[in-house]
C-alpha positions, 0 to 999 in steps of 0.5 A: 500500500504504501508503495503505491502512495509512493508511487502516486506521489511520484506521479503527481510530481511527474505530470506537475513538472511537466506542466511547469515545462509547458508553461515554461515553453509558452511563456518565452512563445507568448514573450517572443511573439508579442516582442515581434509584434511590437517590432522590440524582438531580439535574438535571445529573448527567452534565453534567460528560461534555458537553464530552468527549462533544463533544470525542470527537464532533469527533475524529470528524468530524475523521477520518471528514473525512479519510477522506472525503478520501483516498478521494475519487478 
């Protein structure tokens, strides 16, 4: 039973990085284009999200390697 809680948890946090990953993702869209359409676009706007994007993708494979683990039979 409480492998299975775990397990649950770990799903959630799963699916609650992922989320945050796609907000990431559609915050720099939503950043860049309405930097474009105000003709104030530059290259590299949005590059300030990189590292957390690539922090949030790690906390990822992070949990769904444990995951992986504990469902192993």
């Amino acid at each position: 039973m409480a492998e299975t809680l775990e397990l649950d948890g770990l799903n959630e946090l799963r699916a609650a990085l992922i989320e945050e990953r796609q907000t990431l993702v559609a915050s720099v869209r939503k950043l860049r284009n309405t930097r474009r359409q105000k003709g104030t676009f530059v290259l590299g706007d949005g590059a300030a999200a990189g590292p957390r994007l690539v922090a949030v993708q790690h906390q990822i494979d992070v949990v769904e390697s444990i995951i992986a683990t504990l469902t192993k039979d």
